[in-house]
Structure formats: C-alpha cells, structure tokens
N, C-alpha and C positions, 0 to 999 in steps of 0.2 A: 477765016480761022488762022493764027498765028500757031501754026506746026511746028517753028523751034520751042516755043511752051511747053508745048504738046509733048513733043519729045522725050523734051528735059526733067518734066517730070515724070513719064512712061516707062525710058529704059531702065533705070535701076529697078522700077518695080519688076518689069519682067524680067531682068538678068534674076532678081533674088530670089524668082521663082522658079526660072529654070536650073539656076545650082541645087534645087530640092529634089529635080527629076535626073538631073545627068551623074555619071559613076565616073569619069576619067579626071585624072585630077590636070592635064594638060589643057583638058574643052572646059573648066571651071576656069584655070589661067585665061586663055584665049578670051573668054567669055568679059571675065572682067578688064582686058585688055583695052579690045573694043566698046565696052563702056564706059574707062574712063576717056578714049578718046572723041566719043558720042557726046560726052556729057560739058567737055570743054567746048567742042564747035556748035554746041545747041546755045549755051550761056553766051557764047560771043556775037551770036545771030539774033538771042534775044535784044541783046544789049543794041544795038544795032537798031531792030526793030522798033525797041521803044522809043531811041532817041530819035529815028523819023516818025514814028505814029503819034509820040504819047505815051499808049499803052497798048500794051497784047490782050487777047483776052481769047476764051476757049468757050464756046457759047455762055453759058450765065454762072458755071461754076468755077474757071479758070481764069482768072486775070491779075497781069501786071503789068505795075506801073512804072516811073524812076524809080521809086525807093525797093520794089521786091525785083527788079532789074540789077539793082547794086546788089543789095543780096544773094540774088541770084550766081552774081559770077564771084562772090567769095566762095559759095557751097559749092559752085562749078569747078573750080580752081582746084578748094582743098580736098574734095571729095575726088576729085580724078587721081591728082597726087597721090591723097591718101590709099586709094584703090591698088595703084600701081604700086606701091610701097607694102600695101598690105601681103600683094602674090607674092614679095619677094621673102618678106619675113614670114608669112607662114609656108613659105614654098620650104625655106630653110628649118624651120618646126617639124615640117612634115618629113625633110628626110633625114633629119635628127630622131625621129619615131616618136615629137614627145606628143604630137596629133596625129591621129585617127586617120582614115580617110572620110571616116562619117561626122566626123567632128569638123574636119579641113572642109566639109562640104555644107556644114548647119553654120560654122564663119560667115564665110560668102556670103549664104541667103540673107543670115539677121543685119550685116554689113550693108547691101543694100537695101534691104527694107528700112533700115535705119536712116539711108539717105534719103528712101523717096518718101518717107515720113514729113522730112526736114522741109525737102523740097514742096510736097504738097501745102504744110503748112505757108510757106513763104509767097505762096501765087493763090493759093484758095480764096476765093470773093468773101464767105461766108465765114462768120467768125464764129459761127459753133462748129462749123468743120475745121477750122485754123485749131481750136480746141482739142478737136481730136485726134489732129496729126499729131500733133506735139505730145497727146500722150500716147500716141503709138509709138514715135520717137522716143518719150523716155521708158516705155518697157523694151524695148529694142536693144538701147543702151544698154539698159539693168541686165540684159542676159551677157550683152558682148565683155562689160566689165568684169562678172563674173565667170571669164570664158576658162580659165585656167583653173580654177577648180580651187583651188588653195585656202586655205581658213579665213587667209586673210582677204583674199581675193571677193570671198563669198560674204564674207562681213561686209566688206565697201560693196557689192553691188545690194547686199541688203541695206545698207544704210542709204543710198541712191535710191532705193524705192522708197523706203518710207518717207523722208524727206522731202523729195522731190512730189510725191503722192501728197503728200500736206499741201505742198506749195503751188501743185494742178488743182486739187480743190478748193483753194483759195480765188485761184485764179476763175474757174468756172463760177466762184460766185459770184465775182464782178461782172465777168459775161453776161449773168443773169441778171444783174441790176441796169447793166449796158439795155438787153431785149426790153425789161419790163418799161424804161423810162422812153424807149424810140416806139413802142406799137403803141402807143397814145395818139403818135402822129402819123404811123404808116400802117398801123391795122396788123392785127393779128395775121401776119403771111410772113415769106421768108426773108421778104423784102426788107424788113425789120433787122435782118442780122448780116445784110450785105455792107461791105466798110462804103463802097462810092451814097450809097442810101442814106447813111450814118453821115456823112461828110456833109450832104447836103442839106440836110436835118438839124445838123449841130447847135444850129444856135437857139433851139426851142427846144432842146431837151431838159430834164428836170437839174436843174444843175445841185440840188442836194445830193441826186442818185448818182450822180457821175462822178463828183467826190468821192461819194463811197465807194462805187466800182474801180474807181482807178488806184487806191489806196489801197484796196483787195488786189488790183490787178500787178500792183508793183509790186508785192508782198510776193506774192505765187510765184510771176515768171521771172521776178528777184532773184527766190529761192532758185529755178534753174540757170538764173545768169549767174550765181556763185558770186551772188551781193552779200556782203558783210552788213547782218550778223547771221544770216542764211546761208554759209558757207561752207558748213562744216563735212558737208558731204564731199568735196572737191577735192582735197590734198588725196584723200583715199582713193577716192575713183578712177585720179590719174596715176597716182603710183601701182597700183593692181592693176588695172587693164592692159590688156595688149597694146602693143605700144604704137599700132596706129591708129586704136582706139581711141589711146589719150587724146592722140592730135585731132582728131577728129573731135572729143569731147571740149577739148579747148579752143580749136578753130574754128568749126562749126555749131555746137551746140550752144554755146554760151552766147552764140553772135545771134541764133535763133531765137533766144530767149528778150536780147536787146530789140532784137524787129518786131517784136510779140507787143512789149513795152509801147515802141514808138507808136502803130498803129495804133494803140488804145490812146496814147499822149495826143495824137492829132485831134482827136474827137475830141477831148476833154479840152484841151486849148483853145476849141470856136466854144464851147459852151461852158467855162468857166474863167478862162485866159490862163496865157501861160505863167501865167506868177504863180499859182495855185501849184501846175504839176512839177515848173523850174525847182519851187524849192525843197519838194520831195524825191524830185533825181540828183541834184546835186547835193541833198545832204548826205544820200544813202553813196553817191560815187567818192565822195572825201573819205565817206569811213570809210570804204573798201580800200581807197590806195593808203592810206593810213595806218591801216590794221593790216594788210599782205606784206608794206615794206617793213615793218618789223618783223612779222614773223618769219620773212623771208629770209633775215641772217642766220635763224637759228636749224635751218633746213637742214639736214644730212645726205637724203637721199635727190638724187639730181631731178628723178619725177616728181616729186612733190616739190621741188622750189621749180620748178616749171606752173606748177599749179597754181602755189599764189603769185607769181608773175602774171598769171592770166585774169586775178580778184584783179590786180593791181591795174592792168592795162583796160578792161573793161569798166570798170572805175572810173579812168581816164578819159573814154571814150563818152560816158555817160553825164562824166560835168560838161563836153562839149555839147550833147544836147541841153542839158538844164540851162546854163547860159543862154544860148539862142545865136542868132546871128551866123558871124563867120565861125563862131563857133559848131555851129550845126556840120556844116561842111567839115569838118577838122575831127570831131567826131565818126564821121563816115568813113573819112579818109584813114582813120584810126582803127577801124573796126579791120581794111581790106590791111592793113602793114601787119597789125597784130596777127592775124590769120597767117599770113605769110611766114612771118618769123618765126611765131611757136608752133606752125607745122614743122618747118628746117628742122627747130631744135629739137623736135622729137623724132624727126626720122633719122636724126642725126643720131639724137639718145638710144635710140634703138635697136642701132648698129654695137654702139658700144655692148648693150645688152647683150646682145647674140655673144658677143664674146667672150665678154668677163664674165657675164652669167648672176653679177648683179649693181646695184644700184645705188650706192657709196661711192658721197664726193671725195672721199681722202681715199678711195681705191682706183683712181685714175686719173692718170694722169701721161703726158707726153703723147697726146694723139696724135698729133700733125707728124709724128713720126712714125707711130705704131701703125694708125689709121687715118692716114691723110685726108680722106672724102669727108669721116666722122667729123673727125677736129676740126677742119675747115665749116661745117656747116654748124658746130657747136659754137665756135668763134667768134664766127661773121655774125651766126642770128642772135648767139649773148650780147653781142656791142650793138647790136643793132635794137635791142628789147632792153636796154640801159635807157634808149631816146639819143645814143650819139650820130652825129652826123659823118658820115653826107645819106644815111638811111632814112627811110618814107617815115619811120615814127617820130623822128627827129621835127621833121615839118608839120605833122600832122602835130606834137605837143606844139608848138608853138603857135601854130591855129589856133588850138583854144588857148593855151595861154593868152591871144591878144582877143578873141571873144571873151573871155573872161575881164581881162582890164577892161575892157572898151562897156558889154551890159552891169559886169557883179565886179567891181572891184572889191566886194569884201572877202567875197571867194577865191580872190588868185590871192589873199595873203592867209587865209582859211587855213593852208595845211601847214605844220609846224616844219620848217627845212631838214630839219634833223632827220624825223622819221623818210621820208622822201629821198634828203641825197643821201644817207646811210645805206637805203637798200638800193637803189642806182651804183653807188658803188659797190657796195659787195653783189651784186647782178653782173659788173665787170670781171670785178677782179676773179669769180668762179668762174666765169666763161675762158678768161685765158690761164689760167690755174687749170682745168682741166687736159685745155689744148699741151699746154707747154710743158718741161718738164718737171721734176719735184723739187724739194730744197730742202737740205739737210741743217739741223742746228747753228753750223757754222757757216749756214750760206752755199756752203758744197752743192752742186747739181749730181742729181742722179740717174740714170734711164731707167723707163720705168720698168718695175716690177724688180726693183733690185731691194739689196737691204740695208738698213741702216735708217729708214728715210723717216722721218719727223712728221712734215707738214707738206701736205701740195703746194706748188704756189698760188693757188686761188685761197688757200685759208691766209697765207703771208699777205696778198694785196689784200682780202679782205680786211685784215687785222690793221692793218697800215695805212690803210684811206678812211676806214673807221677812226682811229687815234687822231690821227689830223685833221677828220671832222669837227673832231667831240671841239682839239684845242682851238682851230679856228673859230667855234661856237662863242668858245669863255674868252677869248682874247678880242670879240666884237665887242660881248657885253663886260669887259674887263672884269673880268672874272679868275680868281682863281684857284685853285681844290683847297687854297688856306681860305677864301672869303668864305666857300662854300662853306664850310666846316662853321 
C-alpha cells in the first residue's frame, strides 16, 4: 500500500473535520499548520514513489499515476501555501471581529473538505467517484465564495452553482455514455468505470459514443475550467471570495477541472485518435486566450483581472495539449508555473486587501514602499504571468509554441497578435503600476495616497504599450487612420 497516497488524501479530510469539533481558535491554527506541512512532504513522497514504481495505488480505490502525481504536487504546493496564508488572513478577520469564532471555525472545515474533495478526485480509480468529488469540490467552493455574506458575494457564489451545476450535469452525462459504451466489453461491474480498465479497452469501444461523451465531457468540466464561452461565472467568484479562496479557485480548481478533461481525452485518443479531441481542445483554448486578453484591459478591479488571466493561461495550457507532442509537456509544465504565480498574486493581493479594504486598480499604487512583501509578490508574479523571462511560464509558452509549429502550424498563427500582445502588455504594465508609484498629469510622481493624482502608472504603461501596439500594427500592414478612413 503506498501510504504517501494514503496520506495526502486523508489529512485534510480529517483536519476539516476536526475544526467542526475543536473551540480554540489557536489548535484550528496549529491544526492547519501541520496540515499544510503533512500535505507538501506526502506530494513530494508521492512523486517519488511514482517515478520508482510507476504508480501508487491504495487497494482498488486509490491510484496514481505520472499524470495525477503531477497534479498531485500542484494541489500539494497550492493547497499548503494557500492553507498557511489562509490562518493569517483570517487570523487577521478574526481579530478585526469581522469573523465569528463559529464562522473562523465552519472556514477551516469547508477549506479543507474542499481540498480533500480535489485531492480524492485527482487519485480516485473510478470515474464515477472522480464525478463525485469534484461535485463535492464544487459545493465546497459555492459555500467558501460566499463566505462574506455580501449581496454581491452571494450572487457569485449563486451564479457558481448554478453554472457550474449545468456543467457537472453535462459532464455526468458523458460519464454515462463513457459506462454504457465499456460494459459491452467488461460486463455490467465496477470494472467498467475504472480509467487503467477504460485504457486497456479503448480501442473497441463504440467510437460514436465516445464522441459524444467527450464533447459532453468538455462542455461540463469546460464550464469548471472557466473555458470561454462557459466563463461567466469566474471573474465574479474570484473577485468575492476570500482571497485565498480565489487562489485556490484559480490555482487548484480550474487545474482540476483540466485533469478531469485529460483522463477522459486519453480514452477517447485510443478509440477515436487524437484529431478528433485535438481539435475541440484547441478550438475552445484560442477562444479562451482570445476573449480574456481583451477583456483583460477593461478590468478595474485587481481580482477580477486576476481571473481572466487565469481563462487566459489555461487556455494556453490547453493548446499545448490539443497540439500533442512536446507540446503535451509545455502544457503540464504550464499548468504547475500558472499555479505558482497566480497563488503569489493573490496572496499578494490579499495583503493589499487587508489594508486598503478594497479592490481598485487606480486606488493603489506604490507598494514596494508602502508594502514591500505585497508589491514584490504582485510584481514578480505580474511579469512573470505576462510569459517574461527568465520565469517558468516563459518556457513553458514556448514549448508549445514549438509543439505548435512543429504538429498545427495553423494554430500558432490562429490567434490575432493584437488581442494577445495587447493584453501581455497591459498584464505588465498593471503589475508595475501598481507596485511603483503614481503619475500626475504632467509626469510629476506622487507617494501614494496623496492628492492631486490622475492616473497610476499601470494605466500610463498600459496606455502607452497599447498605442504603440495598435501603430506598430498599421505601420506593418502600411496602414494609416487616413487609409483606414
């Protein structure tokens, strides 16, 4: 029995059951102290594990493989992180009085049920139990979103369910066409719904029904990866939630919904080939980075242009699957950088939160003085979620950019430059516009929170790398506002 499995998915369940019974808000600290430091040395013994074994597995209901080993130590990473981060920012709630101690203690619980939801789905054999994690996972969610109470709060965690609830029952029906089309060949038992079963079977399943399941199945756990045009829930649910909520809904959640995708994508790849699912992942990852990097200029609130950063990079992650190849790798490596960065910039954003008290880009500005820890981690992880280098998503775009050339060259000229390096820059220019300080009309610098002040400088570079987009655009195609006219 492989007991870092074992573990990794146990503790958080029982930590989020014992904060339902214990009163001291110090042994809830302690509690999830030791869990997230359980939950990193279990992920790094899996990983371990699998690359000597193979795979782990926990008699016939637990197993993983490389790909829920990868997974694994994204959720292990962020979910420790976000853990730790969480005690400090509600530790700070709570003696602010704006939590409870019965509220600071039903947090915790839903926080990790919500991880060992993620985590069970990620290692479960059986893909009607993968089904049900994930919609334990997203009622879990739906409470934490709405943890604050607030109108607005409560509208996004209602629009989160119902949604998301459309897109689980989508998703369950493809399951269903998965079962009906394998117990043909393994018989009415459980055996039918095990993915190593499904793997080994694939090539004699009905390949009409697995089209349709997977076309269902992309649609569903689409809608929870906050694929475009299943989107719409996302900007909301990360700017309401607790703010290590968010990170966790963009780091973890949306990468759980990508691993949901791929296992169904493996199956359907021996039994219909991957041309079939390539070109339904890669249509649907264009439009996503497509449609986030525009609407990403028009953002105001820093959480919400966190959000469609996250359509945007999963997106990205997703053409490197569709492609294949060294693509597939670039893709992965995509998923664990993205994780990384947009946890930073939300624990980073969250800091600012506690302070300011809210969430307007033109109301902050000069952190790296004000809040040096903030600004430096808003900074770093905004240039580093642009794709500049010398950062892990840097390499990771350009993996699949050369999977791309090398399987789809139609697809690496697919996206228009515009929409793309538009919001790449203005994803910079906000990142150090918020760090640095403001700029006055005439250029004058201000410290922040003074008066007089105009424009951040994150709206000046945005505005300034946009204009010298647009004219490098018309001056390729010799173009000019008199042609256009």
């Amino acid at each position: 029995m492989a007991w870092p499995l074992l573990i990794l998915v146990a503790t958080p369940l029982l930590v989020g059951l014992a904060c339902l019974l214990v009163r001291g808000r110090r042994l809830i600290e302690v509690l999830q102290c030791c869990q997230a430091g359980t939950m990193l040395v279990s992920a790094a013994l899996l990983v371990d594990w699998v690359v000597g074994q193979q795979e782990a597995s926990v008699d016939a209901l637990l197993r993983a493989d490389a790909l829920s080993a990868w997974f694994d130590l994204i959720l292990g990473i962020v979910g420790a992180t976000g853990t730790l981060f969480a005690v400090g920012y509600l530790g700070e709630e709570y003696d602010r009085q704006h939590v409870t101690p019965r509220r600071h203690r039903l947090f915790f619980a839903q926080f990790d049920l919500y991880l060992a939801a993620m985590l069970l789905a990620v290692n479960v054999e059986n893909v009607a139990i993968m089904w049900i994690a994930i919609e334990g996972s997203t009622l879990s969610a739906a409470m934490l979103i709405g943890f604050e109470r607030s109108k607005a709060a409560l509208e996004a965690g209602w629009k989160f369910v119902i949604l998301n609830s459309v897109g689980i029952a989508l998703a369950l029906f493809g399951t269903i066409l998965v079962y009906y089309s394998s117990e043909h060949l393994l018989g009415v038992t459980s055996e039918a719904l095990r993915w190593s079963e499904l793997y080994r079977v694939a090539d004699g399943l009905d390949q009409t029904a697995i089209k349709l399941a997977f076309v269902f199945v992309l649609i569903g756990y689409g809608t929870k990866a906050g694929l475009v045009p299943m989107h719409t829930w996302l900007p909301d649910a990360h700017a309401e939630a607790p703010t290590p909520v968010s990170a966790m809904l963009s780091a973890n959640m949306l990468t759980l919904a990508v691993y949901a995708i791929l296992r169904f994508k493996a199956v359907a790849d021996r039994t219909v080939g991957p041309a079939f699912t390539g070109k339904l992942v890669v249509g649907l990852g264009l439009l996503s980075v497509a449609v986030a990097a525009i609407f990403f200029l028009v953002q105001r609130d820093y959480k919400r242009l966190f959000a469609y950063s996250s359509i945007e990079h999963i997106g990205i992650a997703l053409l490197g699957f569709g492609v294949g190849g060294i693509g597939v790798f670039g893709g992965a490596w995509h998923l664990l950088n993205h994780a990384l960065a947009k946890s930073a910039a939300f624990y980073g954003a969250g800091l600012v939160l506690l302070r300011h008290e809210h969430k307007l880009v033109e109301r902050v500005s000069g952190l790296l003085r004000s809040m040096p820890l903030a600004g430096t981690a808003i900074l770093l992880s905004g240039v580093a979620l642009a794709g500049m280098p010398p950062f892990g998503l840097f390499a990771s775009e350009v993996l699949i950019a050369v999977g791309a050339f090398t399987a789809r060259p139609d697809v690496a000229y697919a996206l228009p430059g515009l929409s793309h390096g538009v919001g790449r820059a203005g994803r910079t220019g906000t990142s150090v516009g918020v760090a640095m300080p403001t700029v006055h009309r005439d250029g004058g610098r201000c410290e922040p929170g003074c008066a007089g002040v105009d424009r951040p400088a994150g709206a000046v570079g945005v505005q300034h790398v946009t204009e010298r987009h647009r004219a490098d655009l018309r001056s390729r195609n010799g173009l000019t506002m008199t042609d256009a006219r």
